[in-house]
N, C-alpha and C positions, 0 to 999 in steps of 0.2 A: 716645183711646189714641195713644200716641207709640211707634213703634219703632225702635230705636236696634241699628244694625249697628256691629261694632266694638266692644262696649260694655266690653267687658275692657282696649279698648287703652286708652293714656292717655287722648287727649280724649273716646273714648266712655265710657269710666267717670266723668272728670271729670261731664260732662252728665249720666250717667243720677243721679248722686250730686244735680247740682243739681237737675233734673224732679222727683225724689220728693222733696226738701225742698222742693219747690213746692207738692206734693202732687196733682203729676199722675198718670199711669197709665202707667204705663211697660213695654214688649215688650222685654228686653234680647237681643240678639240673639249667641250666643256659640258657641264652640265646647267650652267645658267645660263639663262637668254643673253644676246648680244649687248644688250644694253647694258647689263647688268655684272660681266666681268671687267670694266673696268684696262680692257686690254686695248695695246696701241689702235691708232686706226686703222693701221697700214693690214692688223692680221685679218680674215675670213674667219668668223667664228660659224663653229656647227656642234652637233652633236653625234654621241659614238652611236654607228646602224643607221646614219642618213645616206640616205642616199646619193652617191657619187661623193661620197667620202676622200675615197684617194684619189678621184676623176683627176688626170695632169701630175701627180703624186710619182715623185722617184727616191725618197726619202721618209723614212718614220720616226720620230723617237717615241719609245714605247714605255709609257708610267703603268707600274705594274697593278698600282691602287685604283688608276682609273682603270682599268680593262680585265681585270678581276677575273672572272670565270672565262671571259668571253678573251681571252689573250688569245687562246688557238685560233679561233674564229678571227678576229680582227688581223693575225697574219696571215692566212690564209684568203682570205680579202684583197690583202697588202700585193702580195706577191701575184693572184690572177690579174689587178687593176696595172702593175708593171711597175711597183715600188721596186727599186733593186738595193738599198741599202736600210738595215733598222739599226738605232739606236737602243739598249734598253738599259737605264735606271734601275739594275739590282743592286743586292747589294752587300758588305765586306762581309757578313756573316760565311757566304759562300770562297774558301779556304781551307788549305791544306791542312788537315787532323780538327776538322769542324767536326762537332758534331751535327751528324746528320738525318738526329731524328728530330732535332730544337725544328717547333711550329714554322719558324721562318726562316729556316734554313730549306724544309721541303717545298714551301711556296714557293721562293726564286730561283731553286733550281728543279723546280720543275718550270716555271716558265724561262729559266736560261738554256734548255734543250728545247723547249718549243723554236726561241729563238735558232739556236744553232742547226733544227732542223727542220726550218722554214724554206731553205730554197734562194735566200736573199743571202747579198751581204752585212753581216754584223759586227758590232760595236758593243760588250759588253762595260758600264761603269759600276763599278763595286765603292760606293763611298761607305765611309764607318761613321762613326758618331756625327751626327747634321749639329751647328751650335744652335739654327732653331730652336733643336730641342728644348733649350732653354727657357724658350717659350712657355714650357710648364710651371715654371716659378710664377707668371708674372703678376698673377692676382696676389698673390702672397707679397710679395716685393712692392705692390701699388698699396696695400694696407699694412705694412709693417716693414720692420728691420729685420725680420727673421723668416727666413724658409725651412721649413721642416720637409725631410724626405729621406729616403733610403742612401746608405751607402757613401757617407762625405769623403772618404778616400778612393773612391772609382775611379777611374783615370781613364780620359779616353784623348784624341788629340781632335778637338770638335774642326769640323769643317763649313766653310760659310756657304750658302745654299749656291750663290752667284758665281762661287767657284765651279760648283756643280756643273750651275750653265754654261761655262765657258767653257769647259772642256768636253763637254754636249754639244756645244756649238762648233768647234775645231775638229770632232769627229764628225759631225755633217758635213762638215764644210769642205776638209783638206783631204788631203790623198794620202794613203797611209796608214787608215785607222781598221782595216778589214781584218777581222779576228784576232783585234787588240782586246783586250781584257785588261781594263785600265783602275788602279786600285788608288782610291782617293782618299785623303785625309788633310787637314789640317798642317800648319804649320808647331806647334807645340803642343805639351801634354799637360792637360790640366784637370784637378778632380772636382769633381760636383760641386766641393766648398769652394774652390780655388775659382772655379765659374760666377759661381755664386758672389763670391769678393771682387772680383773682375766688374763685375753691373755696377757693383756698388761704390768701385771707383769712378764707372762712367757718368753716376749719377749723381757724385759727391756725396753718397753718402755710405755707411759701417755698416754692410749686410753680414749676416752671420746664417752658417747652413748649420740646422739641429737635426741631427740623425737619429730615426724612427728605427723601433724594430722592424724586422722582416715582416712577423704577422702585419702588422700596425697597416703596413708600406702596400699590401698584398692588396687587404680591408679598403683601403681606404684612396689611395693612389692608379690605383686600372678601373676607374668607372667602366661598366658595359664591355671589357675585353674577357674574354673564355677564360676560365679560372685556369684551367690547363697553361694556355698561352703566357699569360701575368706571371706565371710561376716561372714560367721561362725565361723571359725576360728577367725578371729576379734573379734565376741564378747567375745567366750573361751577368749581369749588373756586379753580383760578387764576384766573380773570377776577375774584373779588374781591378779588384782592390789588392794593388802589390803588385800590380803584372803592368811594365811598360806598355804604355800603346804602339801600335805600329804607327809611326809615321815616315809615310812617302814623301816624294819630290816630283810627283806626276804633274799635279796645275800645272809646276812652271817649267815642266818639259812641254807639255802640249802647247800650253798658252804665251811662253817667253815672260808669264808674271805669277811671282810666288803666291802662294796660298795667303790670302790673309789671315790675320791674326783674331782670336777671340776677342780679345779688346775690339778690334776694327768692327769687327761684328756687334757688338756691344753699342756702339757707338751709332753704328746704322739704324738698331732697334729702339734707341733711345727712348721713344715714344711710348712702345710696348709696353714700357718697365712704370713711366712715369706716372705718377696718381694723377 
């Protein structure tokens, strides 16, 4: 049995979607009622703190947005009920000469030493830019030709969420992955406009990204996130303007298949975008 925290979000849905076409045994772990995620039939869905959670459980992967405060508690859980391996979904921020006072950099490494000193075996994944992301244009792009936001030359090399899963999935699965720390990205680099251009070839139409001042971006752009945090992310956001991204070759070591492309991604959302 595998249970899977997150399993509604993108990459924990991606994965529990691949686990059961594997025809593993899957613990979805969720906050909607069964009915109402939407997930294959083959998974068990429950929720985090039910009871016999990891009851049959030798496997975790651990989404750090689901299990929030309660991360130490949920592996310490993991490891009495005789889980012996966790997965956890941190993420690239965590890096040599990071800094290590940015808000979400002390989040996932502090739950990447809970991980490491759990008592199990782990599997850290470090992905960088998600092309989700992109996700945040889309009401913008469904009423018009134009997206307004922060920083049109940021560059990051986005990565498709499903890649995520798959290489989530080959860490469960295969032998090999115990105290990998596996750094994920995309296959090219592309900036906010360059994203931005990318939809609007998928969707035949001449998108154009208009770049906001900072204040503008701060205002107006982080609904409901801690003004501290927003600022942070801001500045992440200008330090790629000018600075290559890193891009790895991880997928398609673990997986035997490259990373898809933003376009490929583009193309999967098609819908997202469409008015």
């Amino acid at each position: 049995m595998i249970v899977v925290t997150g399993a509604t979000g993108n990459v924990g849905r991606a994965l529990v979607e691949r686990l059961v076409a594997e025809g593993r045994s899957v613990r979805a772990v969720s906050r909607r009622d069964a009915e109402r995620t939407a997930l294959p039939p083959g998974a068990e869905v429950t929720r985090l703190g039910s009871a016999g959670l990891f009851e049959g459980a030798s496997k975790l992967f651990l989404h750090l947005q689901a299990t929030g405060d309660r991360t130490g508690t949920v592996l310490d859980e993991a490891r009495a009920a005789g889980v012996r391996h966790v997965v956890m979904l941190s993420s690239g921020i965590i890096q040599e000469g990071a800094d290590e006072t940015h808000p979400i950099h002390l989040v996932h490494a502090r739950a990447e030493r809970l991980v490491r000193d759990s008592g199990m075996e782990w599997t850290l994944l470090r992905p960088n830019a998600f092309s989700v992301n992109a996700l945040q244009w889309a009401g913008q792009i469904r009423g018009g030709d134009t997206v307004r936001g922060p920083f049109a030359d940021a560059a990051t090399a986005p990565i498709h969420e499903d890649d995520i899963a798959a290489v989530a999935a080959r860490s469960l699965l295969d032998a090999g992955h115990d105290g990998a720390v596996h750094r994920l990205t995309g296959p090219e680099a592309l900036t906010n406009a360059g994203q931005v251009a990318a939809i609007g070839r998928v969707l035949g139409r001449d998108l154009t990204y208009v770049e906001v001042p900072v204040e503008e971006a701060e205002a107006d752009f982080f609904p409901g996130m801690p003004r501290q945090v927003a600022r942070a992310v801001l500045r992440s956001f200008a330090a790629l303007v000018g600075t290559p991204p890193e891009i790895t070759s991880t997928v398609e070591e673990v997986t035997g298949r490259p990373a898809r492309t933003f376009a490929a991604w583009a193309e999967d959302h098609r819908s997202d975008f469409a008015p």
